[in-house]
C-alpha positions as CSV (number, residue, x, y, z in Angstrom):
1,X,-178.7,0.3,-59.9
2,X,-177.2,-2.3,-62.0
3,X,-176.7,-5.8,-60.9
4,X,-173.7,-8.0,-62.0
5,X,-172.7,-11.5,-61.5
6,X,-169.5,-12.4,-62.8
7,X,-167.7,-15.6,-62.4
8,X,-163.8,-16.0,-62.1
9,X,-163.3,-13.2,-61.2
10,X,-160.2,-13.1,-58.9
11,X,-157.6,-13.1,-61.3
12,X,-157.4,-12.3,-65.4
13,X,-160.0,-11.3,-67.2
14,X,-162.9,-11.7,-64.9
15,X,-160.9,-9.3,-62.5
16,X,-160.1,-6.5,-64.9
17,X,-163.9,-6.8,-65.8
18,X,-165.1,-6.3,-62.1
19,X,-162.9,-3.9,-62.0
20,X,-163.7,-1.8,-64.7
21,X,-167.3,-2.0,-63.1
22,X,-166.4,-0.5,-60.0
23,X,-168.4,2.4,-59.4
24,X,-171.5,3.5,-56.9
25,X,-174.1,2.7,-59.6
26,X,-173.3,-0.7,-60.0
27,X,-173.8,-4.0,-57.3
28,X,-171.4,-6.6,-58.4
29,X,-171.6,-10.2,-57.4
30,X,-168.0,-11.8,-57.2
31,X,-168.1,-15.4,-58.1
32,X,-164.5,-17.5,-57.4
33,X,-162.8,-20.5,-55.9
34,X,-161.0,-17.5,-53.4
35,X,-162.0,-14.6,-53.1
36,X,-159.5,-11.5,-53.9
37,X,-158.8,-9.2,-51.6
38,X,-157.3,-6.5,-53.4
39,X,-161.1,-6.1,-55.4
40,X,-162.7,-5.9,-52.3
41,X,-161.0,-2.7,-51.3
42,X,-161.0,-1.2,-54.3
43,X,-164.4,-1.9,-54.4
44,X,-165.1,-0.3,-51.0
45,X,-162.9,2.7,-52.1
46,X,-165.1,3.5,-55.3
47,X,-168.5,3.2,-53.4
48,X,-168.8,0.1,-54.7
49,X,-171.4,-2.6,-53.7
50,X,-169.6,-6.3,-53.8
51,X,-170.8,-9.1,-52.4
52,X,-168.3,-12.2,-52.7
53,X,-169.0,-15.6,-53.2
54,X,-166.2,-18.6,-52.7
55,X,-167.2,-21.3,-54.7
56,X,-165.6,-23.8,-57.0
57,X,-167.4,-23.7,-60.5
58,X,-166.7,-27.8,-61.4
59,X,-168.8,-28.4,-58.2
60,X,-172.2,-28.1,-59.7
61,X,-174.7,-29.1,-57.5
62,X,-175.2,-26.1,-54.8
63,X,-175.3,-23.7,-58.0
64,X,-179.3,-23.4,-57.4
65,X,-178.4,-22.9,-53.6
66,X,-176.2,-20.0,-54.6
67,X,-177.7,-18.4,-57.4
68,X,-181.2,-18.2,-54.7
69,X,-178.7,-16.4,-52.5
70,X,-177.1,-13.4,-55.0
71,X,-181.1,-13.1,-55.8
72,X,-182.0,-12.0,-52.3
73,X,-179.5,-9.5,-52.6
74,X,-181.1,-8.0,-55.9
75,X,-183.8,-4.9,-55.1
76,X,-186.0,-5.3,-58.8
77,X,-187.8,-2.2,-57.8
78,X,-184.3,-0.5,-57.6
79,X,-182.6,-1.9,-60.6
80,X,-182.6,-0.4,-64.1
81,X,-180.7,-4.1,-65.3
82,X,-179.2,-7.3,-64.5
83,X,-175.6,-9.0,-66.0
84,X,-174.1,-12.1,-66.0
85,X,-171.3,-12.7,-66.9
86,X,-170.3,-16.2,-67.1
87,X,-166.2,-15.5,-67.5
88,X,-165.0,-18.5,-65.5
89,X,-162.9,-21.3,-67.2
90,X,-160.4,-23.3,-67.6
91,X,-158.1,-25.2,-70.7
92,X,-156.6,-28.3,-68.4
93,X,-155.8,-30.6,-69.6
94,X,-153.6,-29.7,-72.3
95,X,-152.5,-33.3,-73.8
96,X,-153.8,-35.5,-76.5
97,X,-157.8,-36.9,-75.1
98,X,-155.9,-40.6,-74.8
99,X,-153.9,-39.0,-72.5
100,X,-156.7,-37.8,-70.3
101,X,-158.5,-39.4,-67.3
102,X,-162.5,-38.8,-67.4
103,X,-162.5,-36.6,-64.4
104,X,-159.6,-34.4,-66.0
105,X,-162.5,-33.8,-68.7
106,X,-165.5,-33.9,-66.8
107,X,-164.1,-30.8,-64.4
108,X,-163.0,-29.1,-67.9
109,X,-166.6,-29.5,-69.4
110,X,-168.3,-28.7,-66.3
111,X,-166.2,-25.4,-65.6
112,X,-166.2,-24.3,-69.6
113,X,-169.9,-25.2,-70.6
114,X,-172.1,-27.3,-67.8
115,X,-171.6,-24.5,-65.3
116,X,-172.3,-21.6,-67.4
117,X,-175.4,-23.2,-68.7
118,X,-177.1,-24.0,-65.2
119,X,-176.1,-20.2,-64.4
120,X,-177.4,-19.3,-67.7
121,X,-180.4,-21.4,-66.8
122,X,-181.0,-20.1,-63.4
123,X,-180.9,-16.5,-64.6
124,X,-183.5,-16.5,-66.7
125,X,-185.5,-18.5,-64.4
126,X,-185.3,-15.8,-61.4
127,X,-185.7,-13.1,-63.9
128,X,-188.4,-14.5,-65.7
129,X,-190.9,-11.7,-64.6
130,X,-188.2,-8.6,-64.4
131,X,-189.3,-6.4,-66.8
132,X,-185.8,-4.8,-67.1
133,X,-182.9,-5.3,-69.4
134,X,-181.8,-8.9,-68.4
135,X,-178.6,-10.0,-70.7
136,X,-175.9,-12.5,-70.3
137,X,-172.0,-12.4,-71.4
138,X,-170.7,-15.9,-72.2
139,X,-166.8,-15.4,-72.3
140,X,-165.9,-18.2,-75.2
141,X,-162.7,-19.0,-77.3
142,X,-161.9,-18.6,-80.9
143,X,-161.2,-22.7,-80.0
144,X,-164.7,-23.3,-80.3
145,X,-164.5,-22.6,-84.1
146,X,-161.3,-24.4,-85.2
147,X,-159.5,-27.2,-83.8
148,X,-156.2,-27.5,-81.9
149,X,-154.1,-30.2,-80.9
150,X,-154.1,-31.2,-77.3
151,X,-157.3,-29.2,-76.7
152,X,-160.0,-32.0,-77.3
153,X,-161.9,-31.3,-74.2
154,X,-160.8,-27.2,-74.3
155,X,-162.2,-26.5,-78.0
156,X,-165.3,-29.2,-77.6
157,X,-166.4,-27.1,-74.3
158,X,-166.5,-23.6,-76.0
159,X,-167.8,-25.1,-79.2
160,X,-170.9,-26.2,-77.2
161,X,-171.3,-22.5,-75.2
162,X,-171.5,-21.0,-78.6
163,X,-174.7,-23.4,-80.0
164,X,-175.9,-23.0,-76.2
165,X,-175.6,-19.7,-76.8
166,X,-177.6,-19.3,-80.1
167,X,-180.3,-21.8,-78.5
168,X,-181.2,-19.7,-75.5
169,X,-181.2,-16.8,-77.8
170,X,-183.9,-18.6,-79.7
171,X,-186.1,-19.4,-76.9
172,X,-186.0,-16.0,-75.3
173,X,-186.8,-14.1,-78.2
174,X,-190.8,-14.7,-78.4
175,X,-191.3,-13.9,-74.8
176,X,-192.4,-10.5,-73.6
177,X,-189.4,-9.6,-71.7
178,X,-186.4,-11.6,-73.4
179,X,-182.8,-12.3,-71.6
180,X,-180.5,-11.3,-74.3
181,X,-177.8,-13.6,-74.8
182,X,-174.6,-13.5,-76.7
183,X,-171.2,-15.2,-76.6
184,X,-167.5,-13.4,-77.1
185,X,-164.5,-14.7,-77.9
186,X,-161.7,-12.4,-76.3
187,X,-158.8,-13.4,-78.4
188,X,-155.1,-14.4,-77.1
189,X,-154.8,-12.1,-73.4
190,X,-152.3,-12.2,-71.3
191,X,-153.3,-14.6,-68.5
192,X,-152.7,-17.4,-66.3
193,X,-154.3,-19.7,-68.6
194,X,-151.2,-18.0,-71.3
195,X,-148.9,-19.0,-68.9
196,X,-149.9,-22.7,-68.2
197,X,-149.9,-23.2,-72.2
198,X,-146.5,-22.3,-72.7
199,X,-145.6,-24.3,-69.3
200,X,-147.4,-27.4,-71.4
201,X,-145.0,-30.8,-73.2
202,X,-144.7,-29.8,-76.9
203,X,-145.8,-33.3,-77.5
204,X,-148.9,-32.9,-75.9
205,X,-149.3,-29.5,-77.5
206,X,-148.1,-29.1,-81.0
207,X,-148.9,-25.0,-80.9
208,X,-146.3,-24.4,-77.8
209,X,-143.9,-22.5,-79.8
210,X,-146.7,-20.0,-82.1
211,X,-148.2,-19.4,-78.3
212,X,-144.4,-18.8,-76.9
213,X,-143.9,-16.5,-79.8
214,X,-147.3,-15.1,-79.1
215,X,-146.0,-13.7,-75.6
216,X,-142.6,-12.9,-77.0
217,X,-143.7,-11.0,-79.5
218,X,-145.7,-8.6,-77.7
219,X,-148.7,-9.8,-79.5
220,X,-150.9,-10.9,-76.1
221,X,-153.9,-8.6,-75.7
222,X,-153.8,-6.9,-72.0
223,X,-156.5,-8.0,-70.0
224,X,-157.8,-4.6,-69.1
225,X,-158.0,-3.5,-73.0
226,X,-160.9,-6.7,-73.3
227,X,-162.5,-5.9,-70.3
228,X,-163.0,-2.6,-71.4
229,X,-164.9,-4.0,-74.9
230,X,-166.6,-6.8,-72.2
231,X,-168.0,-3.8,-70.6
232,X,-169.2,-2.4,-73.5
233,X,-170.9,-5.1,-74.9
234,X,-172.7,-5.8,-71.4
235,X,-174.7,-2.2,-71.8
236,X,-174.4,-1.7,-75.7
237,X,-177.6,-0.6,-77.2
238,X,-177.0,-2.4,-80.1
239,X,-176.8,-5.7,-78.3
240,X,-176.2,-8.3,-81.4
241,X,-178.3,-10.6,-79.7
242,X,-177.7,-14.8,-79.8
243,X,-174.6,-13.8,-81.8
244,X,-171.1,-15.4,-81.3
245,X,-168.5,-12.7,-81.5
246,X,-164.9,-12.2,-81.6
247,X,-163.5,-9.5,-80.2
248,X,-161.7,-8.6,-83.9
249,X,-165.2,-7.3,-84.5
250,X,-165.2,-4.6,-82.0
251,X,-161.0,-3.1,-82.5
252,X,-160.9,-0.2,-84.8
């Protein structure tokens, strides 16, 4: 059996992920601010072990409370790995960082990199002793690398996932039974978060009109297509450990 926690994962890319993974081998932990119904029975129609968790990623302080709770569901004996999958984010507030109020960016940092890390953090503390394949996915942004107007707090909070990243890579890597980390950009998919971009003012967003275009043009990846290289890299033997990826690397 293989365990895995994903976050977000009622809508967008986290959903297409969980349910790409939808099959009797596989125990997925659902991780959401509402849970979606239409996974649940599709899960329950593939033989599919879901447990669902409601809970609101910029609220940080009950993470250890849950994270002890999807644990107790895990059988070690039983499992031949354990995922995570920290997919969860968000790119409010799209506007200048003048513009912002501190709790606009706080809840942007804490969703995009803070939350993540304690997850990240709490994995490898409960698996600590698993001697199984233990790997996490950090979902991350080609924003992290280069920076775009309007996204101060967006680009800063993927920039800092990506070091994170590396550094828990770094750590692991002497111990006897390593979590393998590694962080993936997805490129340009056709989500919600797409949709709220090209909803943004032009003047707090100088890039509205290439992202328009990028929707016009038919150039938006399909979330299902990214899920399917997500899933991939989650049981890839060739798991490029503490490296940050882009999902250019992996289309032929």
């Amino acid at each position: 059996m293989k365990y895995i926690i994903i976050t977000g994962a009622s809508k967008g890319l986290g959903y297409s992920i969980a349910t790409g993974l939808l099959n009797k081998n596989n125990h997925l932990f659902c991780i959401s601010r509402t849970k979606n119904s239409d996974l649940i029975k599709a899960a329950q129609s593939n033989n599919c072990r879901l447990d669902y968790f409601e809970y609101d990623l910029s609220d940080i302080s009950r993470l250890d409370a849950l994270m002890q709770q999807i644990f107790a569901g895990i059988k070690v004996k039983e499992s031949d790995g354990i995922f995570l999958v920290n997919n969860a984010g968000t790119v409010t507030p799209v506007k200048p960082v003048d513009k912002c109020t501190g709790v606009e960016i706080a809840k942007n940092v804490t969703v995009n990199a803070i939350a993540p890390m304690v997850l990240t953090s709490l994995f490898s503390k409960h698996t600590k002793d698993f001697k199984i394949e233990k790997r996490v996915i950090n979902i991350s942004s080609g924003a992290g690398k280069k920076p775009y107007y309007g996204w101060a707090a967006y680009c800063g909070s993927k920039a800092a996932i990506d070091i994170f990243t590396r550094c828990v890579s770094l750590e692991q890597q002497p111990r006897q039974y390593p979590v393998k980390i590694i962080s993936f950009a997805p490129g340009i998919v056709d989500t919600d978060m797409q949709r709220e971009l090209r909803s943004s003012n032009k003047e707090d967003f100088e890039q509205l009109e290439r992202f328009i275009g990028y929707k016009n043009g038919g150039k938006l990846l399909k979330p299902e297509f990214v899920a399917e290289k997500v899933i991939s890299l989650i049981f890839d033997k060739e798991f490029l450990d503490g490296g940050v990826v882009d999902i250019s690397q992996y289309i032929k």
